[in-house]
C-alpha positions in Angstrom: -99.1 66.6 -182.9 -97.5 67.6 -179.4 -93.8 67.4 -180.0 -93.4 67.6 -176.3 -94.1 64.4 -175.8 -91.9 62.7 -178.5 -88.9 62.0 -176.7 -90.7 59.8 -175.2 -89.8 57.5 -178.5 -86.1 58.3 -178.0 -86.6 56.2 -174.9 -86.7 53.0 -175.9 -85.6 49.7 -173.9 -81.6 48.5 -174.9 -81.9 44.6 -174.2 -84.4 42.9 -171.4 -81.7 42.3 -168.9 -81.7 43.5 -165.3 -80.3 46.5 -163.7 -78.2 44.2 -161.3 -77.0 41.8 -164.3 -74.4 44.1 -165.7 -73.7 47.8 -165.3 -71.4 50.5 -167.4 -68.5 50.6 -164.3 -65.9 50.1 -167.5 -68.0 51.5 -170.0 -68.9 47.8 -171.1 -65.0 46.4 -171.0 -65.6 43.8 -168.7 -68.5 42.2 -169.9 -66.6 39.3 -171.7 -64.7 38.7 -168.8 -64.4 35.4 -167.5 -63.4 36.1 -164.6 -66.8 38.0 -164.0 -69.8 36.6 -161.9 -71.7 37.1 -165.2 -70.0 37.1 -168.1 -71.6 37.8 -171.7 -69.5 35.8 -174.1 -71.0 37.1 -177.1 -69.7 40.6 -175.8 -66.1 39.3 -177.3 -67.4 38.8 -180.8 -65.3 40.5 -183.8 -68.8 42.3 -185.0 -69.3 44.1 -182.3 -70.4 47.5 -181.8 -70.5 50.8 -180.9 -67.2 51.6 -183.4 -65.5 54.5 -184.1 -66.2 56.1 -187.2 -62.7 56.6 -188.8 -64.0 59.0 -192.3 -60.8 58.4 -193.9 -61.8 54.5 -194.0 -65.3 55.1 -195.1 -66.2 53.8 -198.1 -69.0 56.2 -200.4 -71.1 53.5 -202.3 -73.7 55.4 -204.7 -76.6 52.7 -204.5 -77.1 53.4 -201.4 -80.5 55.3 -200.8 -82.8 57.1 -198.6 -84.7 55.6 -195.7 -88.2 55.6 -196.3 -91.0 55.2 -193.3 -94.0 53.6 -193.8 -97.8 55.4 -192.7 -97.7 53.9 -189.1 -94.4 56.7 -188.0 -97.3 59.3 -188.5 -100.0 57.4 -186.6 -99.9 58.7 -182.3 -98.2 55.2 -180.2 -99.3 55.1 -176.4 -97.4 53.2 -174.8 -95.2 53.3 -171.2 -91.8 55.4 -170.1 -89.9 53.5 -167.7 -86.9 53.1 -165.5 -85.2 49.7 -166.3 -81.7 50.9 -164.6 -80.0 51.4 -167.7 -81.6 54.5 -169.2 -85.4 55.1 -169.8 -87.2 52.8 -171.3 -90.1 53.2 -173.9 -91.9 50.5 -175.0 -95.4 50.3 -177.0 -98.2 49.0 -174.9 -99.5 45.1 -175.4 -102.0 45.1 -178.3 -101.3 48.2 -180.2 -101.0 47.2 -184.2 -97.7 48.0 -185.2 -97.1 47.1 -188.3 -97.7 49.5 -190.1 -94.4 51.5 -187.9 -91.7 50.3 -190.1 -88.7 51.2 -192.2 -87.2 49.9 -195.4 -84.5 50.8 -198.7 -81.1 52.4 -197.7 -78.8 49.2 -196.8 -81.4 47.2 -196.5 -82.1 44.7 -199.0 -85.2 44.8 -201.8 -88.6 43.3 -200.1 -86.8 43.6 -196.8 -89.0 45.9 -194.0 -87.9 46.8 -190.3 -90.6 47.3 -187.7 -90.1 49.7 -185.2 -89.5 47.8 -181.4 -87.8 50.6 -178.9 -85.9 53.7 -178.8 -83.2 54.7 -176.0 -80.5 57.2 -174.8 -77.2 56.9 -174.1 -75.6 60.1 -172.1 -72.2 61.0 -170.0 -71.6 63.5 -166.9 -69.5 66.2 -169.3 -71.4 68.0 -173.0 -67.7 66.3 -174.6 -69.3 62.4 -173.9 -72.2 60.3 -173.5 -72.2 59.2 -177.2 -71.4 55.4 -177.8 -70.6 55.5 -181.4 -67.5 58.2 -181.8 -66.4 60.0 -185.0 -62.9 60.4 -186.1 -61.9 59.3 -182.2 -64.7 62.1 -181.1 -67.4 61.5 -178.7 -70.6 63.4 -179.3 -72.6 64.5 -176.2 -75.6 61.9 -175.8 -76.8 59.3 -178.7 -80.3 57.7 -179.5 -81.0 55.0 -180.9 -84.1 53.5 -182.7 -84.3 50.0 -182.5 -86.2 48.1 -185.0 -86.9 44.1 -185.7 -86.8 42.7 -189.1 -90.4 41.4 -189.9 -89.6 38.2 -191.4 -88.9 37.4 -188.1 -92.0 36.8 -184.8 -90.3 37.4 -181.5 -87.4 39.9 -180.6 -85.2 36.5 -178.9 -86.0 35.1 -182.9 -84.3 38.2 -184.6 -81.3 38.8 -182.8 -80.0 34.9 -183.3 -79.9 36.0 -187.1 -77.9 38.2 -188.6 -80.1 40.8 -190.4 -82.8 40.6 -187.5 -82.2 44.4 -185.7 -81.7 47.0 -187.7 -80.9 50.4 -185.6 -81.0 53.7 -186.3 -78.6 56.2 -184.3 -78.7 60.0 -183.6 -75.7 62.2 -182.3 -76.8 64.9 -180.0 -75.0 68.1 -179.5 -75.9 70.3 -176.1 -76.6 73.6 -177.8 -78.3 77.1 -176.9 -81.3 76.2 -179.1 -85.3 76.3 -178.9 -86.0 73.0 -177.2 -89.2 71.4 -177.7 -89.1 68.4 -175.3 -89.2 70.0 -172.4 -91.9 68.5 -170.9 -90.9 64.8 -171.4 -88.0 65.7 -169.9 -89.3 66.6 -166.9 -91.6 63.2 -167.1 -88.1 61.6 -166.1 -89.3 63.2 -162.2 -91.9 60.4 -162.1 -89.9 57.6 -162.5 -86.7 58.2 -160.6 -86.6 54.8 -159.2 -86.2 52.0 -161.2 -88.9 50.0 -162.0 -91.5 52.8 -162.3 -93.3 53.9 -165.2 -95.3 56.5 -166.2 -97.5 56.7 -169.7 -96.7 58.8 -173.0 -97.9 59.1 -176.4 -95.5 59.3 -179.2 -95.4 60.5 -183.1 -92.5 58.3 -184.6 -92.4 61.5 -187.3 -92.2 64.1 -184.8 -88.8 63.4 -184.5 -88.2 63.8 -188.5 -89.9 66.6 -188.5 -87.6 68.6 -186.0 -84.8 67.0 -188.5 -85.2 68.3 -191.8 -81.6 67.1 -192.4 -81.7 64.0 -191.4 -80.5 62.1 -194.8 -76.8 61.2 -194.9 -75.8 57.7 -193.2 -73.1 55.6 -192.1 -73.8 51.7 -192.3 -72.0 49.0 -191.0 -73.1 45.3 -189.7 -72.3 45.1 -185.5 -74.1 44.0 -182.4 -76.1 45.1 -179.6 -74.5 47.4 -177.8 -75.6 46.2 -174.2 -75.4 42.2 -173.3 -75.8 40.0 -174.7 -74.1 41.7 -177.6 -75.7 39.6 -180.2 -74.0 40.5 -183.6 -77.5 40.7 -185.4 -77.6 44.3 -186.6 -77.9 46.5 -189.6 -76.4 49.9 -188.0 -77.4 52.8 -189.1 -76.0 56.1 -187.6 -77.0 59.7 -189.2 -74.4 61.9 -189.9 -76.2 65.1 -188.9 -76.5 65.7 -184.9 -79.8 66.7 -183.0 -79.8 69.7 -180.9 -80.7 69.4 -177.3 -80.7 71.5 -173.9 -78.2 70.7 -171.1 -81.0 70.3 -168.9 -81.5 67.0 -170.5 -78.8 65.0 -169.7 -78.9 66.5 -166.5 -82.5 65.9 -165.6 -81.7 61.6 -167.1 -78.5 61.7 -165.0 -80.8 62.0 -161.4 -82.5 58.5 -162.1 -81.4 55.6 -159.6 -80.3 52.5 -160.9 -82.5 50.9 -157.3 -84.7 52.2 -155.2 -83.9 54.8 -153.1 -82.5 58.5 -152.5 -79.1 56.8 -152.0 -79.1 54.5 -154.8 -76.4 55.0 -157.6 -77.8 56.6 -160.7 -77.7 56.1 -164.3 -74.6 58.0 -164.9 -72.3 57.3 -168.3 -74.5 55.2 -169.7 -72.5 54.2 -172.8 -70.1 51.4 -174.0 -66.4 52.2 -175.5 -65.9 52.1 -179.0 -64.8 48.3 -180.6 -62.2 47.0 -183.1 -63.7 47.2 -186.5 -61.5 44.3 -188.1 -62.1 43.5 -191.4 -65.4 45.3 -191.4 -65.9 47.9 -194.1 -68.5 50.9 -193.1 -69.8 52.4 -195.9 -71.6 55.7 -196.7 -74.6 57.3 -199.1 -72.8 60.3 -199.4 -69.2 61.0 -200.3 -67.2 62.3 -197.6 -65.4 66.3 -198.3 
C-alpha cells in the first residue's frame, strides 16, 4: 500500500454547496441569520454540532464497543482530490462498488451498517486552532472527519432528512516533530490551487488505521452537519487519541483560493465555533481518569 497517498481519504467533501453560498467569515455564526442574503435555518437547530467536549459531563457507558470495518477499507479507492472552496474535497469516482467500505457496532445500533461517502479537513492559521470540535474549551490544531451514509438509506439528500442517516467519524490532529508519511499528497494540494480543479488519487481507507494503532477510545453524541445546511442527522463519533502531522500541512492547505486567481481569498480557518449542547448527553466507551 502507498501511505503517501492516503490523505487523500482525509479529503473528503463537507456538504454539496458552493464556495460563494456561505463562507467561515464568523466561523459559521451567522449562518442562521436572517438577516443574511442566504440564511441556513437549520443552522439554528438545538442538535447542532461541532460541541465542546466538557470531560467532566461525559458519561462512561460500558456497552459501548469497538468500531469494526468491513473488507472494502482494505481494498485501493480511485477516485478525484478537488478544490470545492471549502477545503479539499475527495470523492470516490462514479461506478466504483462501495459497499463493501463500511462501518458498524460502537453506538450504532445491532444490524445497523455505515458506508463510507467522503472525508475532509478542517484547519486554522495558528498550531493552537483549526479543530472544530474542542475539548475541555481546547482547540486542537486541524480535525478530519470521515463521513459515512447509513445504508438503509439510497441517496446522500435521503440520509441526512433522517436522523440516524450520517454517521461521522472525527480525528484531532496535533502539529508535531514526527516522521510524516503524507508528504506527497500534500504537495498534490499544488495542482489544485484554484477552486474547481481536481487532480486523481488512490486511497487505502486502512492506511489511515494502520498509522493509528491507538485509535480505540470514542466520544459519541447525536449533532448535525457541521457546514449548511446543518442537518441534525448524525451519529458523531470523535476519537479521543490525536494524529500526528507536520506544519507543512496546514500550511501547504492554507495557499488554496476559495476562486480563481492569484488574488483570490484562500481557504483559511476553515472551521465552525463550538455549539450549545442542551440537554444532549455525550457519552464515552472508556471511563474518563
Amino acid at each position: 500500500m502507498n501511505a503517501a497517498i492516503i490523505i487523500g481519504a482525509f479529503l473528503g467533501i463537507i456538504v454539496s454547496c458552493r464556495a460563494e453560498d456561505w463562507n467561515y467569515a464568523a466561523q459559521g455564526g451567522d449562518w442562521c441569520d436572517a438577516g443574511t442574503d442566504l440564511p441556513f435555518p437549520k443552522c439554528c437547530g438545538t442538535s447542532q454540532s461541532p460541541i465542546d467536549i466538557d470531560t467532566s459531563a461525559v458519561t462512561y457507558d460500558s456497552t459501548l464497543g469497538n468500531i469494526h470495518f468491513g473488507p472494502g477499507y482494505f481494498n485501493e479507492v480511485p477516485g478525484m482530490l478537488e478544490n470545492n472552496g471549502h477545503t479539499m474535497v475527495f470523492k470516490p469516482n462514479l461506478g466504483v462498488d462501495m459497499s463493501d467500505h463500511y462501518f458498524f457496532d460502537g453506538p450504532v445500533a445491532d444490524g445497523i451498517t455505515y458506508k463510507f461517502v467522503q472525508l475532509h479537513f478542517h484547519w486554522g492559521t495558528k498550531n493552537t486552532d483549526g479543530s472544530e470540535h474542542t475539548v475541555d474549551g481546547a482547540q486542537y490544531s486541524m480535525e478530519m472527519h470521515m463521513v459515512h451514509i447509513n445504508t438503509a438509506y439510497d441517496t446522500f439528500a435521503e440520509a441526512k432528512a433522517a436522523a440516524d442517516g450520517l454517521a461521522v467519524l472525527g480525528f484531532f490532529m496535533n502539529i508535531e516533530n514526527v516522521p510524516f508519511p503524507f508528504k506527497s499528497m500534500a504537495n498534490q494540494s499544488k495542482k489544485i490551487r484554484n477552486v474547481d480543479t481536481s487532480t486523481p488519487v488512490s486511497v487505502y481507507l486502512s492506511d489511515f488505521f494502520s498509522h493509528s494503532p491507538n485509535m480505540i477510545d470514542y466520544f459519541t453524541y447525536q449533532g448535525s452537519l457541521t457546514t449548511p445546511t446543518c442537518d441534525e442527522a448524525v451519529t458523531w463519533i470523535v476519537y479521543k487519541e490525536p494524529l500526528s502531522t507536520k506544519q507543512f500541512f496546514p500550511r501547504f492547505l492554507s495557499l488554496l483560493r476559495t476562486a480563481v486567481g492569484k488574488g483570490s481569498p484562500l481557504v483559511r480557518n476553515n472551521y465552525r465555533e463550538p455549539q450549545p449542547l442542551g440537554i444532549r448527553v455525550v457519552k464515552s466507551n472508556f471511563e474518563m481518569v
